[in-house]
Backbone as CSV, one residue per row, in Angstrom:
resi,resn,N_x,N_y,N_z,CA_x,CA_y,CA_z,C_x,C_y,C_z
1,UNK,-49.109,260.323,25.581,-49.541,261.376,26.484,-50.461,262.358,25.771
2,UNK,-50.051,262.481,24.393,-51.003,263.858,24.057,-52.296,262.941,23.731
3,UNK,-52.567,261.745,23.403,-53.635,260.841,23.176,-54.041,261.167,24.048
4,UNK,-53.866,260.678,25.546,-54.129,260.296,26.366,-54.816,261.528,27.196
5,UNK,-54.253,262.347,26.928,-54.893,263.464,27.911,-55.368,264.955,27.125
6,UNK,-55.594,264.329,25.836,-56.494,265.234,24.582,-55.274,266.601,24.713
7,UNK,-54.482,266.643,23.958,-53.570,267.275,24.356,-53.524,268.224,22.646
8,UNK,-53.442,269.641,22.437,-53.608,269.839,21.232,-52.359,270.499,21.216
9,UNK,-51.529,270.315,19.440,-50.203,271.091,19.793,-50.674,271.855,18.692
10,UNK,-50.988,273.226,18.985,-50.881,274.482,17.932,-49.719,275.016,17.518
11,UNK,-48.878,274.852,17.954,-47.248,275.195,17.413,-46.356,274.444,19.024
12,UNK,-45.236,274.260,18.183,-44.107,273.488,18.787,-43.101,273.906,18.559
13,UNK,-42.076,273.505,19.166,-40.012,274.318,19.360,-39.505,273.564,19.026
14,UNK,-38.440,273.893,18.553,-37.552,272.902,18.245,-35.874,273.606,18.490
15,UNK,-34.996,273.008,19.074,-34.088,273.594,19.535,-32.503,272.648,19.812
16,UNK,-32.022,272.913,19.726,-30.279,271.924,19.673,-29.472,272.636,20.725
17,UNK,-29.022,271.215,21.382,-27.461,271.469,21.954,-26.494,270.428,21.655
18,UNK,-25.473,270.632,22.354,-24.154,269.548,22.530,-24.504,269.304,23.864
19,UNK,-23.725,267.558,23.526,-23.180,267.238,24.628,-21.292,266.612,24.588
20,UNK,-21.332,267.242,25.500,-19.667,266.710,25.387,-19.466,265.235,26.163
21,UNK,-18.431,264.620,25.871,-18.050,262.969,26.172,-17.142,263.068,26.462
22,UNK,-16.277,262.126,27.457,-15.175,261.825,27.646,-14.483,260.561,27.598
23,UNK,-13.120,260.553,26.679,-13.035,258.671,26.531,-12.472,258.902,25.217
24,UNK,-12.642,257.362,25.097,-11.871,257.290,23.102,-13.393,256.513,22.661
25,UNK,-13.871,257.352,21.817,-14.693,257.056,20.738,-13.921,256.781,19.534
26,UNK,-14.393,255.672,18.827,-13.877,255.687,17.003,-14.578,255.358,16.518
27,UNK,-14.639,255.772,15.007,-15.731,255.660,14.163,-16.040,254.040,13.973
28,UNK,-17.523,253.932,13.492,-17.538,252.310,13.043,-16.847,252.126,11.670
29,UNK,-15.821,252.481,10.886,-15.424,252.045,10.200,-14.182,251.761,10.635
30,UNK,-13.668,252.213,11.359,-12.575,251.180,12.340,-12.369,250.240,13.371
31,UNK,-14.334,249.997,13.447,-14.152,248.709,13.906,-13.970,247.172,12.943
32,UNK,-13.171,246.002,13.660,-12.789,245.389,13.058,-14.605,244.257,12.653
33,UNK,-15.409,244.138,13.978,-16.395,244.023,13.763,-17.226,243.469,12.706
34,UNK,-17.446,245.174,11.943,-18.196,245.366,10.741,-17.447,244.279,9.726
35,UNK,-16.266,244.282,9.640,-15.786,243.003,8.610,-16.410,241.758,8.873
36,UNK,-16.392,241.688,9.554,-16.784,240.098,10.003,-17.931,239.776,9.912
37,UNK,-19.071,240.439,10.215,-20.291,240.730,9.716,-20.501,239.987,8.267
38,UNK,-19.776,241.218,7.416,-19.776,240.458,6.100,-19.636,239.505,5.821
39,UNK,-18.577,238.738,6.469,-18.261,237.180,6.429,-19.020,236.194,6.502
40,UNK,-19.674,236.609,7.717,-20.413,235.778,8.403,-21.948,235.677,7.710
41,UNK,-22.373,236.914,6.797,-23.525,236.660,5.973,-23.099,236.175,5.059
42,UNK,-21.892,235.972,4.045,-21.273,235.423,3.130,-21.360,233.862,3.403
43,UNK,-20.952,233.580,4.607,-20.338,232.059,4.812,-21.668,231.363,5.224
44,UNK,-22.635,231.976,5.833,-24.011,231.564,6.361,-25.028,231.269,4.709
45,UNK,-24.785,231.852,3.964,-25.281,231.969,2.799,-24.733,230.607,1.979
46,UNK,-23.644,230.374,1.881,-23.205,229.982,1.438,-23.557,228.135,2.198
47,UNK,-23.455,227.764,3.286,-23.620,227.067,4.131,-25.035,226.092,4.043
48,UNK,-25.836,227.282,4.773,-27.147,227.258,5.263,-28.380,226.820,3.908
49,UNK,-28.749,225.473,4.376,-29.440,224.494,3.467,-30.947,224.674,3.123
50,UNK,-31.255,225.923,4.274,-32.821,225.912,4.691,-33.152,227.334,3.614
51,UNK,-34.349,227.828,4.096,-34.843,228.934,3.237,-33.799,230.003,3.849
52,UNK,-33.812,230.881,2.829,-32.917,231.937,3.516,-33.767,233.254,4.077
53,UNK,-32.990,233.930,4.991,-33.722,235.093,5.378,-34.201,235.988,4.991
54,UNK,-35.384,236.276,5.290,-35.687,237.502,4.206,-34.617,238.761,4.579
55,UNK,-34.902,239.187,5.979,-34.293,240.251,6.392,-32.980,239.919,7.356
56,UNK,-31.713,240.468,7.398,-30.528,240.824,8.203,-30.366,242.145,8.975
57,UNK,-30.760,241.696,10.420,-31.237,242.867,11.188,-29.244,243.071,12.001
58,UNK,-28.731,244.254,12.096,-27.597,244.485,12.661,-27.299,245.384,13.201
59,UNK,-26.071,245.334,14.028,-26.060,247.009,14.703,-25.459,247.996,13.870
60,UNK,-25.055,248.845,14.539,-24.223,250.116,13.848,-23.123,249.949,13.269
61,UNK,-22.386,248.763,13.694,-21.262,248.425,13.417,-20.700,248.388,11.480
62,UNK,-22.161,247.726,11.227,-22.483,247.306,9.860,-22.517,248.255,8.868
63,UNK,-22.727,249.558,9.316,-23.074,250.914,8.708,-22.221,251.515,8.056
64,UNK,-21.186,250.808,7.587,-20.209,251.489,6.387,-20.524,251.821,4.765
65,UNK,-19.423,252.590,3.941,-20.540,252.683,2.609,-19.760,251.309,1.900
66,UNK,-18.467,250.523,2.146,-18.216,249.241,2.129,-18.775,248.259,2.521
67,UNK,-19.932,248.142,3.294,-21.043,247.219,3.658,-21.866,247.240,3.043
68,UNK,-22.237,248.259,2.799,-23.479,248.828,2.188,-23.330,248.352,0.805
69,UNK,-22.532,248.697,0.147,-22.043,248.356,-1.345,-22.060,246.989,-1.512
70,UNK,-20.924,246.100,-0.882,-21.187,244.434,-0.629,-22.880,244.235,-0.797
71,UNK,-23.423,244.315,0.059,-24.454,243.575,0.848,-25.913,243.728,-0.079
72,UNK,-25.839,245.310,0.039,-27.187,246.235,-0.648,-28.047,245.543,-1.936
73,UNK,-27.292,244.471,-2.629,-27.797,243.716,-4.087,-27.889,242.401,-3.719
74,UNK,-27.490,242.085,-2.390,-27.775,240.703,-2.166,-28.492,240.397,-0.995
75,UNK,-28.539,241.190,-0.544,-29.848,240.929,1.010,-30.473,242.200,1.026
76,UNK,-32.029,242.081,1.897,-32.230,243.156,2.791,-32.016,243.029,4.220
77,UNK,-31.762,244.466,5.027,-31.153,244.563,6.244,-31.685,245.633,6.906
78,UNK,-31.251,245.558,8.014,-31.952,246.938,8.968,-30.897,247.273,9.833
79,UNK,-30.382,248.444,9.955,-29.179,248.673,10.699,-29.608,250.092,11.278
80,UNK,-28.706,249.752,12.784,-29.193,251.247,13.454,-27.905,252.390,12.658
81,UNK,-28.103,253.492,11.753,-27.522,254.652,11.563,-26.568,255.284,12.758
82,UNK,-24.972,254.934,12.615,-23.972,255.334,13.573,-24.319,257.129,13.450
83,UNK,-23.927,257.772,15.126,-23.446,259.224,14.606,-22.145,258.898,14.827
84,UNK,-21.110,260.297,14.577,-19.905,260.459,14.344,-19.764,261.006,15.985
85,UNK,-19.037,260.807,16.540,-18.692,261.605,18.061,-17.327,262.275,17.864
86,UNK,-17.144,263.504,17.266,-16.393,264.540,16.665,-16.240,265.790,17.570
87,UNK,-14.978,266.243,16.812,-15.457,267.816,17.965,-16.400,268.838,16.937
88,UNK,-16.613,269.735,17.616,-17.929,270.548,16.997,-18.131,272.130,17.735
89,UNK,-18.877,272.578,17.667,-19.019,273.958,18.060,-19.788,273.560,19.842
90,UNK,-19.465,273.780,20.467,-19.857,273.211,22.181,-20.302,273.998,22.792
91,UNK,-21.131,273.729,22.946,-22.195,274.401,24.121,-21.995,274.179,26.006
92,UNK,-21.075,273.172,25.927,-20.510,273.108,27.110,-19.795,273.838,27.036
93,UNK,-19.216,274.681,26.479,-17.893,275.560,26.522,-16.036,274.593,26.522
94,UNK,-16.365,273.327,26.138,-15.617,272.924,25.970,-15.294,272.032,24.861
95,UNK,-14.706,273.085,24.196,-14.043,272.502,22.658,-12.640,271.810,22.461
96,UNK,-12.213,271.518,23.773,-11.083,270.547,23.618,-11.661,268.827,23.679
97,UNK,-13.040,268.367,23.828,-14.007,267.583,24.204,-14.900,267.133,22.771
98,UNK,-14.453,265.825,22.368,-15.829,265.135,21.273,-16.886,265.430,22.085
99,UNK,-17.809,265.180,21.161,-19.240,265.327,20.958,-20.126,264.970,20.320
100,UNK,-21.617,264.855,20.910,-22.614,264.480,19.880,-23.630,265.634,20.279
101,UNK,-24.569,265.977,19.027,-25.764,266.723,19.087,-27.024,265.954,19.351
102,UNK,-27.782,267.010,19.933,-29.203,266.243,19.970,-30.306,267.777,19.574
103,UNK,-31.134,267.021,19.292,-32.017,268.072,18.965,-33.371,267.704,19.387
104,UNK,-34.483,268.729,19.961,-35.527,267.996,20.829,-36.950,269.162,20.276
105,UNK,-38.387,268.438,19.702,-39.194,269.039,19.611,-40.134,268.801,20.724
106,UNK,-40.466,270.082,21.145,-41.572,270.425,22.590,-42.772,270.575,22.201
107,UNK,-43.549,270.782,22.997,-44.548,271.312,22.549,-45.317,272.216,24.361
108,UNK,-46.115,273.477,24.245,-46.590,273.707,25.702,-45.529,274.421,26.153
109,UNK,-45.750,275.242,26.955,-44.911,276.026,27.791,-44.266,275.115,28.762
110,UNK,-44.780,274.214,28.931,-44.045,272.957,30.521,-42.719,272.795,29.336
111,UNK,-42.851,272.420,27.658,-41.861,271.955,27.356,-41.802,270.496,27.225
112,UNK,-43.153,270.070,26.819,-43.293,268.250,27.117,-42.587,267.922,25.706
113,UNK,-41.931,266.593,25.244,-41.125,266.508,24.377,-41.901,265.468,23.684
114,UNK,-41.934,265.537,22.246,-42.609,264.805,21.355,-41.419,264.333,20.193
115,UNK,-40.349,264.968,20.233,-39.854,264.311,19.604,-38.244,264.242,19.631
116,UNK,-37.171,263.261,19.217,-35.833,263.398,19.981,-35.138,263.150,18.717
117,UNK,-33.604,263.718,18.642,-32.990,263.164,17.498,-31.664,263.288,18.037
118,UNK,-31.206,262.409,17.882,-29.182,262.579,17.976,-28.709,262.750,16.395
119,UNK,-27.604,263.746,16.506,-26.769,263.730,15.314,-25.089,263.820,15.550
120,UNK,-24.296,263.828,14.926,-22.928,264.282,14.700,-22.758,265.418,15.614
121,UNK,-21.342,265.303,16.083,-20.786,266.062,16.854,-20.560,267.512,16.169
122,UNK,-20.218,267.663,14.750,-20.336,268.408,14.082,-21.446,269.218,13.311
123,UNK,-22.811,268.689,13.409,-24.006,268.848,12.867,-24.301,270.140,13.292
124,UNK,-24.755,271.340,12.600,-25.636,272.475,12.473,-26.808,272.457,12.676
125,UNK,-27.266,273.319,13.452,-28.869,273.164,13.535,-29.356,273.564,12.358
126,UNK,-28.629,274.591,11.614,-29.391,274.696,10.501,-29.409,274.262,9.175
127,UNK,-28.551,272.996,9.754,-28.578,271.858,8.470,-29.658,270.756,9.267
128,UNK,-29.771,270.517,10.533,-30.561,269.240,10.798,-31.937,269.836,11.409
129,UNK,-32.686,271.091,11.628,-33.911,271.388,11.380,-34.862,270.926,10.364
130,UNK,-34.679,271.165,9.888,-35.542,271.143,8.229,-35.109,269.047,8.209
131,UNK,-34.171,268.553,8.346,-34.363,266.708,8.218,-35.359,266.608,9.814
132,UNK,-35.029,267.137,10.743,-35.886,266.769,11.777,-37.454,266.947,11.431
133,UNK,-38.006,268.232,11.230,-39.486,268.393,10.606,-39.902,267.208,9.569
134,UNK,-38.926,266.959,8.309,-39.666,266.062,7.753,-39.700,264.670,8.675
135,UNK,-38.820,264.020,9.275,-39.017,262.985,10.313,-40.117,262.433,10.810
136,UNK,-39.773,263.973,11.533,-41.458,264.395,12.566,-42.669,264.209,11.689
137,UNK,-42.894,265.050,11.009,-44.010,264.976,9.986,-44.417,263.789,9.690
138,UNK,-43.337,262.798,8.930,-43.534,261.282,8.545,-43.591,260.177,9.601
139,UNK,-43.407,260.587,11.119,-43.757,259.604,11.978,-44.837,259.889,12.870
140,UNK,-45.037,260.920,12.725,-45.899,261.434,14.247,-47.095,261.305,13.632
141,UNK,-48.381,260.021,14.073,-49.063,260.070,14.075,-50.687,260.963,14.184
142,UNK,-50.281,261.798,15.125,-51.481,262.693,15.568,-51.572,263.573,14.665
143,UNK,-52.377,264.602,15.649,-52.623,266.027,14.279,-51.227,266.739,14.423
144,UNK,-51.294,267.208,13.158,-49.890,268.032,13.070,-50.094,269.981,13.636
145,UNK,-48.476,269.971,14.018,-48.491,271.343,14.342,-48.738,272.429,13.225
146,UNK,-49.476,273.223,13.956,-50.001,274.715,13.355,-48.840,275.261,12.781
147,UNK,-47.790,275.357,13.656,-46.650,276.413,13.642,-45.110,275.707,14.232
148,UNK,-44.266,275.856,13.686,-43.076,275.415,14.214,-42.086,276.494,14.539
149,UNK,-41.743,276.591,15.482,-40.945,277.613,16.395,-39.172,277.424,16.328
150,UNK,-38.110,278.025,15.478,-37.081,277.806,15.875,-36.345,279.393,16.055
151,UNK,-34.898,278.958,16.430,-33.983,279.992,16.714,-33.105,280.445,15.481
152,UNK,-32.758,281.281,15.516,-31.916,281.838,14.332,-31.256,281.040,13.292
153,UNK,-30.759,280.265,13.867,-30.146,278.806,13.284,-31.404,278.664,12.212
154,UNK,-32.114,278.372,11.790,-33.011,278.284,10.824,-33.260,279.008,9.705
155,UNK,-32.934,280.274,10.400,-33.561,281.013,9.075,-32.193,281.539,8.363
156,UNK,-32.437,280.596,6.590,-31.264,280.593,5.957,-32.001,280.476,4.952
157,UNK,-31.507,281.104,3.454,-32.422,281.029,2.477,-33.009,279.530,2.059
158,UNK,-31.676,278.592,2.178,-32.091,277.665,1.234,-33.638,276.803,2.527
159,UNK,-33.037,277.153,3.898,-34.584,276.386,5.007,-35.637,276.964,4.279
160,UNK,-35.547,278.425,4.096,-37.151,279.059,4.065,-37.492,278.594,2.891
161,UNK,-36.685,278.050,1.540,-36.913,278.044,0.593,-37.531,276.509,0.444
162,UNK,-37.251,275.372,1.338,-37.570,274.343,1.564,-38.796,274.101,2.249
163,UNK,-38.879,275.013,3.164,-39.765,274.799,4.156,-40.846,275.402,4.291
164,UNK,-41.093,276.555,3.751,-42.188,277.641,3.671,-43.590,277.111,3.014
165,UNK,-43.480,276.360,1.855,-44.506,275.773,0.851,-45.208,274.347,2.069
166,UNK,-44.668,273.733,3.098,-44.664,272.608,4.110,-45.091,273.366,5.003
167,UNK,-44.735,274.304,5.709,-45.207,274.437,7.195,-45.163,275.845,7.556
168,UNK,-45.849,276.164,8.188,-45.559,277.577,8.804,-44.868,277.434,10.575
169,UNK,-44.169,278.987,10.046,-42.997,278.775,10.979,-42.805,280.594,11.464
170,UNK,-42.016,280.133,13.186,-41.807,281.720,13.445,-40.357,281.346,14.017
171,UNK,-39.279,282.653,13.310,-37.899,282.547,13.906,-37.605,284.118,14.199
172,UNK,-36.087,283.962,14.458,-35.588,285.132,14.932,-34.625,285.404,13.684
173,UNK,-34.929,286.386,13.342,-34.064,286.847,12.099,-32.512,287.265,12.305
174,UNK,-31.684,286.661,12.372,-30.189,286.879,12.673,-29.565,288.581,11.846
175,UNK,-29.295,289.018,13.213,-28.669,290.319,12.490,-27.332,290.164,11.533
176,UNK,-26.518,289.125,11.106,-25.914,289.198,10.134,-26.459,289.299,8.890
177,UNK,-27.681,289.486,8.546,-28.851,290.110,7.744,-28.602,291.285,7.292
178,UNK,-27.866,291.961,5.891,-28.090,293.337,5.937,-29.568,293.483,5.838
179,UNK,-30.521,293.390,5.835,-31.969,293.891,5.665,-31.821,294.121,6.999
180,UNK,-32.030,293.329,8.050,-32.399,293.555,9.298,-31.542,294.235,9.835
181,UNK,-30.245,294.523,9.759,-28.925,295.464,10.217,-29.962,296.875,9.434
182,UNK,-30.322,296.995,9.085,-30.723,298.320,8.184,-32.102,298.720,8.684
183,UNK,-32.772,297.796,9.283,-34.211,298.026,9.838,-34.298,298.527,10.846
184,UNK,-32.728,297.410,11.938,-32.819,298.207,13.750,-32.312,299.873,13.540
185,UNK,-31.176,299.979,12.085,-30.782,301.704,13.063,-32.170,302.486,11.852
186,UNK,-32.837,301.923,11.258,-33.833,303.170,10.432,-35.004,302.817,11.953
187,UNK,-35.618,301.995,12.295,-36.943,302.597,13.018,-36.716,303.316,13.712
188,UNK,-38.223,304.115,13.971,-37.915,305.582,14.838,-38.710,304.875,16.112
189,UNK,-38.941,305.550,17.472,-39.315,305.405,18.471,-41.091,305.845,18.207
190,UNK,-41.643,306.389,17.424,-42.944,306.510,16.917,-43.227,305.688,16.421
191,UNK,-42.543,304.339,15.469,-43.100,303.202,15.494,-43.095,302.168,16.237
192,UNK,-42.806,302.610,17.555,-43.200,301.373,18.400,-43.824,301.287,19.389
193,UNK,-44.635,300.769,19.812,-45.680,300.817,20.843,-45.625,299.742,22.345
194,UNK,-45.674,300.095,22.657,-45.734,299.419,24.079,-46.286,298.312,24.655
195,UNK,-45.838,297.104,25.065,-46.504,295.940,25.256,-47.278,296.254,26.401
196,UNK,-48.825,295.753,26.663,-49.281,295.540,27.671,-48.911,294.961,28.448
197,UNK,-48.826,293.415,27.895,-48.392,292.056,28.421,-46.365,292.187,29.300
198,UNK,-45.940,292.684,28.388,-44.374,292.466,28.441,-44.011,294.075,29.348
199,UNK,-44.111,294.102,30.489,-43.343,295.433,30.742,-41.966,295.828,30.314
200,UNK,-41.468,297.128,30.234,-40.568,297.508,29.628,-40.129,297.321,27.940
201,UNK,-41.049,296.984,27.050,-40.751,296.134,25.829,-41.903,297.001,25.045
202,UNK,-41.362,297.259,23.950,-42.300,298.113,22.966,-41.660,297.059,21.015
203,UNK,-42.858,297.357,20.181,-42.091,296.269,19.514,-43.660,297.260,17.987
204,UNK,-42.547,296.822,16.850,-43.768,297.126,15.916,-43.658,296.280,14.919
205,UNK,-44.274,296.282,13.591,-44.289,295.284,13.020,-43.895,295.455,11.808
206,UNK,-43.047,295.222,10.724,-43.024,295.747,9.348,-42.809,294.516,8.310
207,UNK,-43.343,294.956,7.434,-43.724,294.047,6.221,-42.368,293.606,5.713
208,UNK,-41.626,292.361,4.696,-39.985,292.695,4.679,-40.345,291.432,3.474
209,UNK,-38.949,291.464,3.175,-39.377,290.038,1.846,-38.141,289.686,1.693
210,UNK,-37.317,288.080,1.987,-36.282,287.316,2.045,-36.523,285.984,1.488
211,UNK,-35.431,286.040,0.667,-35.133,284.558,0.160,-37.114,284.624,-0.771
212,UNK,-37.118,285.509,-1.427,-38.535,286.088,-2.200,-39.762,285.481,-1.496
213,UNK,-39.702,285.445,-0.382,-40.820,285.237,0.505,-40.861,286.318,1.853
214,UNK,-42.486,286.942,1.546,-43.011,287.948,2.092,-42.950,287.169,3.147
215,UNK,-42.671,287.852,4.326,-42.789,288.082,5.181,-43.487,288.754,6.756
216,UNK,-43.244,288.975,7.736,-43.596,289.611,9.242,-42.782,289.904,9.523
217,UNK,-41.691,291.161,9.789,-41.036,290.978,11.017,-41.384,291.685,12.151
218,UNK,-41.236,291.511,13.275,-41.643,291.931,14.555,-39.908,292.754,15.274
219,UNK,-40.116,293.919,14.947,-38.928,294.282,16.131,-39.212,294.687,17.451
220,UNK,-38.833,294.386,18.328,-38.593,294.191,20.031,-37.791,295.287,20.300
221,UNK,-38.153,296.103,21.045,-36.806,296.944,22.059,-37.319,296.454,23.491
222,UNK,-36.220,296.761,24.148,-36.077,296.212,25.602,-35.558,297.597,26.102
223,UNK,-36.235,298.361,27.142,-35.887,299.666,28.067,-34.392,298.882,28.898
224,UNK,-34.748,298.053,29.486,-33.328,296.688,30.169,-32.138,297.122,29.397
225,UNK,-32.539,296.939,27.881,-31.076,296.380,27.307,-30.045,298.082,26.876
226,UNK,-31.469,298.549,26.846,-31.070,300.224,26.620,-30.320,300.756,27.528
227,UNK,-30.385,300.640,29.046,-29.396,301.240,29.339,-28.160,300.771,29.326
């Protein structure tokens, strides 16, 4: 689509939820399955008179670090990467409920999606941001984004410290921040000026330096939230 209809992405979002499941999920290492697998490349090997395969293509099932160990010095293989369907922090509001994460990069105000990832029911966004970007980066053909857009979940020393030298990026600075706890009660109402664009919203800008990288921050008041 963005080929197709000259589509330019100057910055893109990136953003996570849960989804909750219902049922009995179990991990693939308790399926009986994955054993047999092994066998069956063991006994085929062992058997089979002709050239042997280069590659052993399998499902998820195969994805143990006991497969892996077996197999890894005696074949190559391609296996789809199981997630875990765990409980986790829920965005359905229901934490009596497994789960898996997904995480989705947009691009455009419509929100058109360029890129998709499932993870663990347990997964952090601000552990699987920063693996999603490099992903993205290493598959996505086209031109790359200007700017990458996330939510608080991101900004953590060791992301900015990873990610800053790679890409430029705009987040929301989480007030469990003493810097930023110390910025909202010091500004005065003389440093902030009034959006044209945004009625009710006045916002100014101050210089700040985290995780030893200078910084922007932008503070926002809302007349709304004031009363």
């Amino acid at each position: 689509m963005v080929k197709q209809w000259g589509m330019k992405i100057p910055c893109v979002h990136i953003d996570g939820t849960s989804l909750s499941v219902h049922g009995k999920y179990v991990k693939s290492e308790d399926v009986e399955e994955n054993l047999s697998e092994v066998k069956m490349i063991k006994e085929f090997q062992s058997q089979w008179q002709g050239e042997q395969p280069e590659v052993y293509i399998m499902d998820a099932a195969f994805y143990t670090e006991d497969n892996l160990s077996q197999c890894s010095q005696s074949i190559d293989w391609i296996s789809r990467v199981p997630i875990t369907i765990t409980h986790g922090y829920s965005r359905d509001h229901r934490p009596d409920l497994k789960q898996f994460t997904l995480k989705l990069l947009t691009v455009g105000e419509e929100g058109i999606p360029l890129f998709m990832q499932l993870g663990n029911g347990n997964e952090l966004d601000q552990n699987a941001f920063p693996k999603m970007i490099k992903e993205f980066q290493s598959q996505w053909q086209g031109e790359q984004p200007e700017v990458y857009i996330m939510d608080a979940a991101f900004y953590t020393e060791d992301n900015l410290s990873q990610c800053s030298q790679s890409i430029d990026w705009i987040s929301r600075v989480p007030l469990t921040i003493k810097s930023a706890q110390e910025l909202i009660q010091t500004v005065s109402p003389e440093q902030l000026n009034k959006s044209i664009v945004y009625k009710g919203y006045s916002f100014c800008a101050v210089c700040n330096e985290y995780a030893e990288i200078k910084q922007q921050w932008i503070v926002v008041e809302s007349e709304e939230r004031k009363i």
